[in-house]
C-alpha positions as CSV (number, residue, x, y, z in Angstrom):
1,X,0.0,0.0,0.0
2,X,2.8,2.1,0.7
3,X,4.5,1.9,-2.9
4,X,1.3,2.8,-4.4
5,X,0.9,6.3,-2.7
6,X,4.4,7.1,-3.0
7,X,3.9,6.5,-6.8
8,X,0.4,8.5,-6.8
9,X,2.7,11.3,-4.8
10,X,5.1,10.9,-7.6
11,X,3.0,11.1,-10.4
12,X,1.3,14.1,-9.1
13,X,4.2,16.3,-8.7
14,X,4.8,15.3,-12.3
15,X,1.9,16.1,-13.5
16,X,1.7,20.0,-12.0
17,X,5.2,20.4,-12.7
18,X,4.9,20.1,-16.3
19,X,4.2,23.5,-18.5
20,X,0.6,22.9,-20.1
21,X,0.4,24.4,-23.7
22,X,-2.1,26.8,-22.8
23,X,-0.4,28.5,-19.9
24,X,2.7,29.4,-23.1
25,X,-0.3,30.2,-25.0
26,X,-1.0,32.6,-21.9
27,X,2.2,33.7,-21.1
28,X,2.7,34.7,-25.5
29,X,-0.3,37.1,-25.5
30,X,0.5,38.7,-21.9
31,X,0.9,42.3,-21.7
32,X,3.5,41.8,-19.4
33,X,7.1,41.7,-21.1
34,X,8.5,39.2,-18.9
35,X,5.6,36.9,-19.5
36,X,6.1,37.3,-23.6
37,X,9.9,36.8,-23.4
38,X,9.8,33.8,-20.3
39,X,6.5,32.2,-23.1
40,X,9.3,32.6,-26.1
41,X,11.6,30.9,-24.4
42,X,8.9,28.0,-23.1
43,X,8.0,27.9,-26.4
44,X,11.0,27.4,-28.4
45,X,12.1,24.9,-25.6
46,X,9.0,22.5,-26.0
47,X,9.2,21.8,-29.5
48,X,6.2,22.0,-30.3
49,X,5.3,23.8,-33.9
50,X,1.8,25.0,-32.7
51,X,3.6,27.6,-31.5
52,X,4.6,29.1,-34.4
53,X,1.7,31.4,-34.8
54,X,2.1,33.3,-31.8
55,X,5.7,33.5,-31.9
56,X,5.1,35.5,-35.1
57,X,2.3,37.8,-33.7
58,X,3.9,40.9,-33.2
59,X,7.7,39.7,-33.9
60,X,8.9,43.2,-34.3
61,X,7.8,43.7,-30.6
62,X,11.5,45.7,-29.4
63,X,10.7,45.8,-25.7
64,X,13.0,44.7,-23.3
65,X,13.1,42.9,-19.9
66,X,15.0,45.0,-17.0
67,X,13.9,41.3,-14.8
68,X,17.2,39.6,-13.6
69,X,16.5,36.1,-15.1
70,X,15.9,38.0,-19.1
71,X,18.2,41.2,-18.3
72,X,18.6,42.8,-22.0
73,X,16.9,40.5,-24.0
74,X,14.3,41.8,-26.0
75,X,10.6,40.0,-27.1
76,X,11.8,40.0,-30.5
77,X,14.8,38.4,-30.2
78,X,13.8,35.9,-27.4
79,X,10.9,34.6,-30.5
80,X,12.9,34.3,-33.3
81,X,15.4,31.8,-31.1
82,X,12.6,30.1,-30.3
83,X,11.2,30.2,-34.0
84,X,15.0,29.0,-34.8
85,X,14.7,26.5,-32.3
86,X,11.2,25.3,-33.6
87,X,11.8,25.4,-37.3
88,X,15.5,24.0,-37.2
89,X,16.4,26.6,-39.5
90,X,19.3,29.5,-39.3
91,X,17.9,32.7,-40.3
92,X,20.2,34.6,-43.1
93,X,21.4,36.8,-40.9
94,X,22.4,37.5,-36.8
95,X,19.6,37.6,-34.5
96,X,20.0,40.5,-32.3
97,X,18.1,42.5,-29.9
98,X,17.2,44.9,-32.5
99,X,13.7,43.6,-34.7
100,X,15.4,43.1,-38.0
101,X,12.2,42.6,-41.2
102,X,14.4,40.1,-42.7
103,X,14.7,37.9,-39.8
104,X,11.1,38.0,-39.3
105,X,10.4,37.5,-43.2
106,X,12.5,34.3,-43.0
107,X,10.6,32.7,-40.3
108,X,7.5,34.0,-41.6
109,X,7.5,32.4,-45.1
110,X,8.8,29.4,-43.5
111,X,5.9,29.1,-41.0
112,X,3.6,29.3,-44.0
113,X,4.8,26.0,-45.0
114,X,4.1,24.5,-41.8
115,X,0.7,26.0,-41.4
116,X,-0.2,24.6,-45.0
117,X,1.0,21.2,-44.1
C-alpha cells in the first residue's frame, strides 16, 4: 500500500510540474514583457510547432526585460530563437536585440509552409 501512494505522490508532482500548452499560450499574448519573453523561451524549448503562430504575432515587438533572469533580451529576439529552435532553420542573418524585417520575413515564409502542411 505504501508503494502505491508514493507513486500517486510521484506522479502528481509530475503532472503539476509540467508547463501545459495553454499556460505558453497565456504567457505569448500577456501584456506583461516578462511573461512574452519567459513564453518565447517556453515555447521554443518545447518543441512544439503549434507555436509558431504566436511567436510571429507581433515579432517586431522591441521591448526589453529589466527582470534579472531576461536582463537585455528583448521579445523580438527571445521569439525568433525560439522560431530557430522550432523550425530547425538559421535565419540569413544575426539575431539581435534589434527587430530586424528580414529575420522576421524568413521565419515567416517558413511558418507558411508549416501551417499549410
Amino acid at each position: 500500500m505504501k508503494q502505491i501512494n508514493k507513486l500517486l505522490i510521484v506522479m502528481t508532482i509530475l503532472v503539476a510540474c509540467k508547463q501545459s500548452d495553454s499556460d505558453i499560450k497565456v504567457l505569448l499574448q500577456s501584456k506583461s514583457i516578462e511573461n512574452r519573453i519567459e513564453g518565447a523561451y517556453k515555447a521554443g524549448k518545447s518543441g512544439k510547432k503549434e507555436f509558431i503562430p504566436y511567436l510571429l504575432k507581433n515579432a517586431d515587438d522591441p521591448s526589453r526585460s529589466t527582470d534579472l533572469l531576461f536582463k537585455g533580451y528583448s521579445v523580438y529576439q527571445e521569439k525568433m530563437i525560439a522560431l530557430k529552435k522550432l523550425t530547425k532553420r538559421d535565419p540569413p542573418v544575426k539575431i539581435t536585440r534589434d527587430p530586424d524585417s528580414t529575420v522576421i520575413r524568413f521565419y515567416t515564409e517558413i511558418a507558411n509552409g508549416y501551417l499549410r502542411h
